[in-house]
C-alpha positions as CSV (number, residue, x, y, z in Angstrom):
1,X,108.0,136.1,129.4
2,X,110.0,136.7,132.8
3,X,111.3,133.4,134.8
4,X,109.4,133.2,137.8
5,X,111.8,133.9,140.9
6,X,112.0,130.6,142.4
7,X,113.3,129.1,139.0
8,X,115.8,131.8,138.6
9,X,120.0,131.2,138.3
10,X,120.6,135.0,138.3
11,X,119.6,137.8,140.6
12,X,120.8,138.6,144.0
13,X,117.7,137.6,146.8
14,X,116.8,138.6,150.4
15,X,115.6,135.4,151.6
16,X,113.9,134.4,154.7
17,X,112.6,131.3,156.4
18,X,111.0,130.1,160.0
19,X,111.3,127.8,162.0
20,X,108.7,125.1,162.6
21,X,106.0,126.5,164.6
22,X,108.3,129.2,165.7
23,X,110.7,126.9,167.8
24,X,113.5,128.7,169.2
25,X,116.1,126.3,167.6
26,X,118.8,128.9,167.1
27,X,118.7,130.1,170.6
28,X,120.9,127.1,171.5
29,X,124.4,127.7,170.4
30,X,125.3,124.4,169.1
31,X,122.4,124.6,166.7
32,X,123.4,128.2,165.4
33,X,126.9,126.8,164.9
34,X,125.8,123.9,163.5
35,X,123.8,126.1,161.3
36,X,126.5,128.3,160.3
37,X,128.7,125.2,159.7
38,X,125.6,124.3,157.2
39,X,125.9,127.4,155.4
40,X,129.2,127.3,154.9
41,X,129.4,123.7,153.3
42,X,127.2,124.8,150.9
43,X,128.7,128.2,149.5
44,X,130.0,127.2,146.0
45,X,126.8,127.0,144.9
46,X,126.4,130.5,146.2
47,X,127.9,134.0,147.1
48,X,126.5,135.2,150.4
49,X,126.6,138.6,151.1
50,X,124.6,138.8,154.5
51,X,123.0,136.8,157.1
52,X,121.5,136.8,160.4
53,X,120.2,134.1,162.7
54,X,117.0,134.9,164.8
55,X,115.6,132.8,167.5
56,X,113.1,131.7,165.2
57,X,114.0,132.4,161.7
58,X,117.1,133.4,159.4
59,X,117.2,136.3,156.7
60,X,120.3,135.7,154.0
61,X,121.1,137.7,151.4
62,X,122.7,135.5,148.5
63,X,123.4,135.5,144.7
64,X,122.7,131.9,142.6
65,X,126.0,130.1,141.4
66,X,124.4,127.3,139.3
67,X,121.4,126.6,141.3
68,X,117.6,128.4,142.0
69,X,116.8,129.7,145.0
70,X,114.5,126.8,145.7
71,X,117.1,124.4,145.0
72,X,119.7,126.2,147.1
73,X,117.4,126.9,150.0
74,X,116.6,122.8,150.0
75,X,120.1,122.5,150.5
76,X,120.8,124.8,153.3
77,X,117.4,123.8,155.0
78,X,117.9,119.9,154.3
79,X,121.6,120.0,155.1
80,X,120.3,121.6,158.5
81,X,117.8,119.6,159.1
82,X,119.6,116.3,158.3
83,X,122.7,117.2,160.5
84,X,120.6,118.4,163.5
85,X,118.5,115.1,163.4
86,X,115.5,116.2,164.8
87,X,112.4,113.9,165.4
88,X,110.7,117.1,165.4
89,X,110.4,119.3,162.1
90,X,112.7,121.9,161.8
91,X,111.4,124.5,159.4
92,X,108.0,125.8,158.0
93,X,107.4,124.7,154.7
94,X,108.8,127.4,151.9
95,X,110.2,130.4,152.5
96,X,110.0,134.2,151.6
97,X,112.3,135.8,148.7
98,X,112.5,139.4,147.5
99,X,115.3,139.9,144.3
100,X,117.1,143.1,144.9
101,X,117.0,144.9,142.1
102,X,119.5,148.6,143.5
103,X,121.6,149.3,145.3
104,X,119.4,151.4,147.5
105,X,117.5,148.1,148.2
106,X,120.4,146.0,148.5
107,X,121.4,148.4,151.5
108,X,117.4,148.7,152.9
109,X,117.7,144.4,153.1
110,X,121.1,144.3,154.6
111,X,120.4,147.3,157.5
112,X,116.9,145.2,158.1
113,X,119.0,141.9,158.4
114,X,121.3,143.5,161.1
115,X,119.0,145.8,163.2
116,X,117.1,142.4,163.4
117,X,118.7,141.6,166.3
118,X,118.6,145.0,168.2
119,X,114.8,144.9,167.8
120,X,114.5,142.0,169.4
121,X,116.4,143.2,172.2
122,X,119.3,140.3,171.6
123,X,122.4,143.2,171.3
124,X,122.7,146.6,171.4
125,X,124.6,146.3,168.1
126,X,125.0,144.4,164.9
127,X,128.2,143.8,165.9
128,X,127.5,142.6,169.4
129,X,124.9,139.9,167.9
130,X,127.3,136.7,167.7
131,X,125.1,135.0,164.9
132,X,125.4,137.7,162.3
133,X,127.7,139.0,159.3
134,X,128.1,142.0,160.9
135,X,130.1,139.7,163.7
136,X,131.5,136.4,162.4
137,X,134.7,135.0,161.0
138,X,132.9,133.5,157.6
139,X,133.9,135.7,154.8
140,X,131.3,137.3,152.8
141,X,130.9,138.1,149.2
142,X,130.9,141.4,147.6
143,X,127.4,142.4,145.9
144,X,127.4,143.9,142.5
145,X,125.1,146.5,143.2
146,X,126.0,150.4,143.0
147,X,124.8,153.1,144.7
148,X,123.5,156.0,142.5
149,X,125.5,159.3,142.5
């Protein structure tokens, strides 16, 4: 029997969660620093390989340490939450997780992740978007995945 997703310690995951009722939190700069800040604190109990923040919503792209995904995403969204001490909910309840299974899809989720931001109109570049791996100064982790020849 396969362990369902959300239980699972293993794997590398394109995650994605919104914002409560679509608020705009991350369009203020202090909360997408705060944010980042977040993330950071709690990377031993993850590698992170990508990330982006929206207006509205953040995509990651992260293998377990010694947590699940649900546990590590009620870290990062709690550890938010708790520091931005809102009277007003922060997130939608759950989130969305696809395990990446090649690298061809490991490469599919992390060009999604960055054109995110050109889509929207918010940079003409990955790099140009300030609250993205493809610009930032936190460190990422490399992914295990290969490329078929």
């Amino acid at each position: 029997m396969a362990i369902p997703q959300r239980t699972a310690t293993t794997g590398t995951f394109f995650l994605t969660t919104i914002c409560y009722n679509r608020r705009r939190i991350f369009q203020i700069n202090r909360n997408a620093k705060l944010f980042l800040e977040t993330l950071e604190h709690y990377r031993p109990h993850y590698l992170l390989h990508a990330f982006v923040l929206m207006p509205d919503h953040i995509h990651l792209i992260l293998t377990p340490r010694d947590q699940t995904i649900s546990q590590i995403m009620n870290l990062i969204k709690g550890g938010f939450s708790h520091r931005l001490a809102s009277k007003l909910p922060v997130w939608q309840r759950g989130f969305a997780d696809h395990q990446i299974r090649t690298g061809e899809d490991f490469i599919i989720r992390e060009n999604y992740l960055y054109q995110n931001p050109i889509a929207a109109r918010l940079a003409e570049t990955p790099e140009a978007y300030p609250y993205s791996s493809a610009n930032t100064t936190i460190p990422l982790d490399p992914h295990a995945f290969k490329l078929r020849s």
